[in-house]
C-alpha positions in Angstrom: 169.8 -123.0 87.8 169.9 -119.0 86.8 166.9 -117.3 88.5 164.2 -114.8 86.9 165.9 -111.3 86.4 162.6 -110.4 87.5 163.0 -111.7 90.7 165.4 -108.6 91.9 162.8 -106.2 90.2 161.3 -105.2 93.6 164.8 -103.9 94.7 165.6 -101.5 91.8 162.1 -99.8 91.8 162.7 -99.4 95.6 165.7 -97.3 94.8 164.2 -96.1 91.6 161.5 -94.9 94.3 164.2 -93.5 96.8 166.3 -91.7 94.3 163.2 -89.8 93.7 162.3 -89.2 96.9 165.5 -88.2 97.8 165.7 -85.5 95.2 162.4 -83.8 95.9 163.1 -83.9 99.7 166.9 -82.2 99.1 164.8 -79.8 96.6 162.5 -78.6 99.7 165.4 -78.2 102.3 167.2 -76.1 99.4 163.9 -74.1 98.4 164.1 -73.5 102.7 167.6 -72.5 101.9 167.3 -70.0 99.5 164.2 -68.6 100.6 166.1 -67.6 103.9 169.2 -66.5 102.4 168.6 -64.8 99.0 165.6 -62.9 100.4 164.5 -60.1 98.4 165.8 -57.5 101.7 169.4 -58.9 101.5 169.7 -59.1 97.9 168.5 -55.4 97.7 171.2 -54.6 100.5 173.7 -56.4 98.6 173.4 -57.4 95.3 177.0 -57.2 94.1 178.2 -60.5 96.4 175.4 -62.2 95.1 176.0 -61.4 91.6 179.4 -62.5 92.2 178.4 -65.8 93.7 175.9 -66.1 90.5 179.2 -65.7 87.9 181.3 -68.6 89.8 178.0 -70.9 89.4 178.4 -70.4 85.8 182.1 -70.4 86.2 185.1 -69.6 83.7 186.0 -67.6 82.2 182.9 -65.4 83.1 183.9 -65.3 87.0 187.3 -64.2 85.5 185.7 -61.5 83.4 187.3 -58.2 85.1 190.6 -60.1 84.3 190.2 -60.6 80.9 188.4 -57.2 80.2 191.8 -55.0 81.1 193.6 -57.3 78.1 193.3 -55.8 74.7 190.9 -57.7 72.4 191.7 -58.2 68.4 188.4 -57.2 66.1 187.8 -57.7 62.9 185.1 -55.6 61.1 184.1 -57.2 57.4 181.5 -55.3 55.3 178.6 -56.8 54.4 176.3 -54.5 52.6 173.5 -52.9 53.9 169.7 -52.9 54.2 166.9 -50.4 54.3 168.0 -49.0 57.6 171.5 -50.4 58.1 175.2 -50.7 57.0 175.9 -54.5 57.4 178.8 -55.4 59.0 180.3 -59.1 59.5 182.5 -58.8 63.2 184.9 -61.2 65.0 186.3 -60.8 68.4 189.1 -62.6 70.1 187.8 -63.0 72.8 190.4 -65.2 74.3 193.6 -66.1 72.6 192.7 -68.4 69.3 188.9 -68.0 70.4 186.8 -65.7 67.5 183.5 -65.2 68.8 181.5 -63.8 65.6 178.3 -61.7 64.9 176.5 -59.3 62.8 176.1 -55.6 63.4 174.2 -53.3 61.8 175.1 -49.5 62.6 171.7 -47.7 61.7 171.8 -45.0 58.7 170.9 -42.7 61.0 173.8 -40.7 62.2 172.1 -37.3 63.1 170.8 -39.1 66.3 172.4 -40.5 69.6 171.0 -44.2 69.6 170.1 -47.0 71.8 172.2 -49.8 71.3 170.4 -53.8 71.5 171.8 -56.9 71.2 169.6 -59.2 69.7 169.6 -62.7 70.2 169.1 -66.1 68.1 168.1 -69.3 70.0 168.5 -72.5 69.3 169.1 -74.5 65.9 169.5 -70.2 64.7 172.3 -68.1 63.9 172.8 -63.9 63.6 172.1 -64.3 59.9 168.3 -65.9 60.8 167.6 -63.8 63.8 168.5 -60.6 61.7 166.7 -61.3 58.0 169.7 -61.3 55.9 168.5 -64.9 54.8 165.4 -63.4 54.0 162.5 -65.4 56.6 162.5 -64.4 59.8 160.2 -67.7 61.4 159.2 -67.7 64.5 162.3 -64.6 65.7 158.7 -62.4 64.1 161.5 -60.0 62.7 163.3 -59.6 66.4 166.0 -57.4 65.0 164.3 -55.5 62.4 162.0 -54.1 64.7 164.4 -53.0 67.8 166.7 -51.5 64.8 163.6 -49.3 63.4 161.7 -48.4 66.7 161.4 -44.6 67.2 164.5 -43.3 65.5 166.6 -46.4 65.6 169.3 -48.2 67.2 172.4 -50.0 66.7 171.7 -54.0 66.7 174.2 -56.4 67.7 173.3 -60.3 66.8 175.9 -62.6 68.5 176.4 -65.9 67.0 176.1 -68.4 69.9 177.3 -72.3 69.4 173.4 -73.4 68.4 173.4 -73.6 65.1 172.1 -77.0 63.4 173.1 -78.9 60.0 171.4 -76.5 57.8 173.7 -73.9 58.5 177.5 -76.1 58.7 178.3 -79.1 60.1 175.7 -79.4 63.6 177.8 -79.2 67.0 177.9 -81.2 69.9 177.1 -78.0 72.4 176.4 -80.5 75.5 180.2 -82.5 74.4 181.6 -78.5 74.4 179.9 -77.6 77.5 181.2 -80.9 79.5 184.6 -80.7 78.5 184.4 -76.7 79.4 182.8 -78.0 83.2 186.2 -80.3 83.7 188.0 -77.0 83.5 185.9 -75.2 85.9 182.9 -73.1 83.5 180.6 -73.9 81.2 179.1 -73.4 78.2 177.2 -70.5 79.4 180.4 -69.2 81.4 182.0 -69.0 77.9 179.0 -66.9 76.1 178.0 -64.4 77.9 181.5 -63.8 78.6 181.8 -63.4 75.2 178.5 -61.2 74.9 180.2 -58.9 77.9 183.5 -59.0 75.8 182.1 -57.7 72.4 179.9 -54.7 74.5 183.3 -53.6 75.6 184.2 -53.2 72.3 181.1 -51.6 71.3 181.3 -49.3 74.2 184.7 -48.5 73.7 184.2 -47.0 70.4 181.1 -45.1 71.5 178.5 -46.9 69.2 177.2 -48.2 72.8 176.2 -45.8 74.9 176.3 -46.8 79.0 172.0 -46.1 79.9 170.9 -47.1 76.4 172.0 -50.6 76.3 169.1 -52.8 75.6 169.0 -57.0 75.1 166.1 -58.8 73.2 166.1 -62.8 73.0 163.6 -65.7 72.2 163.9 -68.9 73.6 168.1 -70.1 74.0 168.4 -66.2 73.5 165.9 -65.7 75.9 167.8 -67.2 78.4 171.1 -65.7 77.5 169.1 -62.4 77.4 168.1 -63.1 81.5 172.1 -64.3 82.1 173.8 -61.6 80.9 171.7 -59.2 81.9 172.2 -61.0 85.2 175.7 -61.0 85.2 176.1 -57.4 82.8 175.0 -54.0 84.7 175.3 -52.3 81.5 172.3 -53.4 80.1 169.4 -51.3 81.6 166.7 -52.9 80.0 166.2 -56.8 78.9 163.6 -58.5 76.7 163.4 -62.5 77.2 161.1 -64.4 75.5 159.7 -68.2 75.7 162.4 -69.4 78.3 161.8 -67.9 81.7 160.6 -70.8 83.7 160.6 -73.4 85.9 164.2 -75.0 86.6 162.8 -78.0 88.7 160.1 -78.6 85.4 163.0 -77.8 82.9 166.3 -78.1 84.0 168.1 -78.6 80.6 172.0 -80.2 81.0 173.3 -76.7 79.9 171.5 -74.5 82.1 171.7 -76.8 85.2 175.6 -76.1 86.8 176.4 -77.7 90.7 174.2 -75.8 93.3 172.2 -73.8 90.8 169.0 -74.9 92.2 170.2 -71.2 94.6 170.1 -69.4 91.6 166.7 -70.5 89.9 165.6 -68.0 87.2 163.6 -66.1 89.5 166.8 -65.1 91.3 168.7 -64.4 88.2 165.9 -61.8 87.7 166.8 -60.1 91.0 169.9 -59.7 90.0 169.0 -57.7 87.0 166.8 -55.1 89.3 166.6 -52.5 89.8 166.9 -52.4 86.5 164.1 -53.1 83.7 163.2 -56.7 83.0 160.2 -57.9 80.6 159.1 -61.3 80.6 156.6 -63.2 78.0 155.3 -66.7 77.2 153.2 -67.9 74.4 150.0 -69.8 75.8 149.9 -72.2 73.6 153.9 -72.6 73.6 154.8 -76.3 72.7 158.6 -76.2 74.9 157.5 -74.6 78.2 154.1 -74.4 80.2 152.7 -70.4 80.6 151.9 -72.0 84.1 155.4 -72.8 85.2 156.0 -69.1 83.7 153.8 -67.1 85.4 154.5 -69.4 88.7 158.4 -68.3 88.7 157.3 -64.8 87.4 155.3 -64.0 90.6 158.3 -65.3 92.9 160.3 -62.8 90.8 158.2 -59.8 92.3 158.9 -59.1 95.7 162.7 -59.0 94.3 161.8 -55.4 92.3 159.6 -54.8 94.8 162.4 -54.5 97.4 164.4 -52.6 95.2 162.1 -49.9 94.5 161.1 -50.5 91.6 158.1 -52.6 91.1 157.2 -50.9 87.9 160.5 -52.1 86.4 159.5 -55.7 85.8 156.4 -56.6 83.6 155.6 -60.1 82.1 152.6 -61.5 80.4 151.6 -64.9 79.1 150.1 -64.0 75.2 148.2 -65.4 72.4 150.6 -67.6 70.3 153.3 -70.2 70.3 157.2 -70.6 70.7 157.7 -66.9 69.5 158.3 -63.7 69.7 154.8 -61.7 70.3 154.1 -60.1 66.7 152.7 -57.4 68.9 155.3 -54.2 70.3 154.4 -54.2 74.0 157.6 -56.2 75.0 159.9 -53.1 72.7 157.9 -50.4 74.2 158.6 -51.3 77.1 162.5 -51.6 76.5 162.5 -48.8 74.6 160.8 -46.7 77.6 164.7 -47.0 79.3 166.7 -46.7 76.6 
């Protein structure tokens, strides 16, 4: 006679049980780990092995980057009218051969003036034409790209167009399918982006609309998170804006920003490896996505990273009145703008 099912219950909740235990016993030797090794001292005294370590995490192509960087790179620049304070222009980039990353730029009216330059970034379900305005509402970006375009004198304002979009803007993408078939051939998802990001500030560089010392990123929620990667990875950007994403990785450690032995490189260490230079940080308290607790938690572990630089001053995060946005208020772009 077939017995209960449930009679064998008792076994699988006892590995259910280990499995758990297991992971948060292997979490604490790593934390140990990484505490002793990444130390804000040794970081400090040498940042550029770790950074290299942090880019073949992520892997390919973005570990292959200085590679790939002395290749030449096909543009194409499309008008696309203008605004109050820009020329619109529609770019593509081949970034690798048959690969066109796209975005918008807008190169500011202002021509008497030597400008910042700011990628701005979209999140998730978003593209460059939301993040920017050219669709008209702005939701919860809180006009991202308007406002570092218009602060002071102006800048220049880059909008890549990561692979986030949803079905209201073409046919929605499978980004974890992408990003699994791109970790069989040794990167990522992430790998692939912000190599991409790195790739078009070449261009930008190279014809002198990006000035190296005036190179600023701005990002809410996915872009918030490629804002703290690149700037990671990219020492050209000396000042970096990220919004509603920092956090906890053991809390919420999403397929595509998890990679084999990240839990060494949790955000707070990614933040290290953008001191000495600027870094701004900000959660809404009432955000529906990630707890202000878990933010402020890896924010303070963050600290001692700028602090052993010699720069304490150079990091600054808050957790402010409102939701899954951008704060409506300017203290995040005066801040940026203070180093551009």
């Amino acid at each position: 006679m077939p017995e209960d099912i449930s009679s064998s219950l008792p076994f699988r909740e006892t590995y259910d049980d280990g499995l758990k235990t297991l992971i948060r016993n292997r979490r604490a030797e790593l934390d140990r780990a990484r505490a002793e090794r990444m130390s804000p001292e040794r970081i400090a005294a040498d940042r550029e092995t770790f950074r290299r370590e942090y880019l073949d995490l992520l892997g390919w192509p973005l570990n292959a980057y200085d590679e790939y960087r002395r290749m030449s790179m096909n543009v194409r620049k499309i008008p696309h009218g203008e605004n109050d304070f820009a020329v619109i222009w529609q770019m593509q980039f081949e970034i690798l051969p048959d690969l066109w990353f796209y975005g918008l730029f807008f190169e500011h009216k202002n021509k008497t003036e030597d400008l910042p330059f700011v990628i701005c970034q979209h999140g998730g379900l978003g593209t460059p034409e939301v993040v920017s305005g050219v669709l008209g509402e702005t939701y919860n970006y809180n006009n991202l790209l308007e406002r570092a375009a218009t602060y002071g004198k102006g800048a220049n304002t880059f909008a890549p167009g990561l692979y986030l979009w949803n079905d209201a803007y073409g046919p929605e993408k499978d980004r974890n399918r992408i990003d699994n078939d791109l970790r069989q051939l040794g990167g990522s998802i992430a790998a692939l982006e912000v190599f991409a990001i790195r790739r078009t500030l070449d261009y930008f560089v190279g014809e002198g609309i990006a000035k190296e010392g005036h190179i600023g990123m701005i990002g809410l929620s996915y872009g918030g998170s490629y804002t703290l990667l690149t700037a990671a990875a990219e020492p050209r950007i000396c000042a970096a804006y990220s919004s509603c994403q920092y956090s906890d990785r053991y809390v919420h450690n999403w397929p595509d920003w998890t990679w084999k032995g990240s839990a060494m490189f949790l955000d707070a260490e990614m933040a290290a490896l953008v001191a000495p230079r600027a870094l701004y940080l900000e959660e809404g308290d009432n955000d529906d996505l990630f707890d202000d607790r878990d933010f402020l938690r890896e924010c303070e572990r963050a600290v001692p990273f700028f602090e052993a630089a010699g720069v304490p001053g150079n990091l600054k995060f808050r957790a402010f009145e409102g939701t899954h946005e951008l704060c409506k208020d300017n203290d995040g772009y005066d801040f940026v703008f203070r180093y551009l």
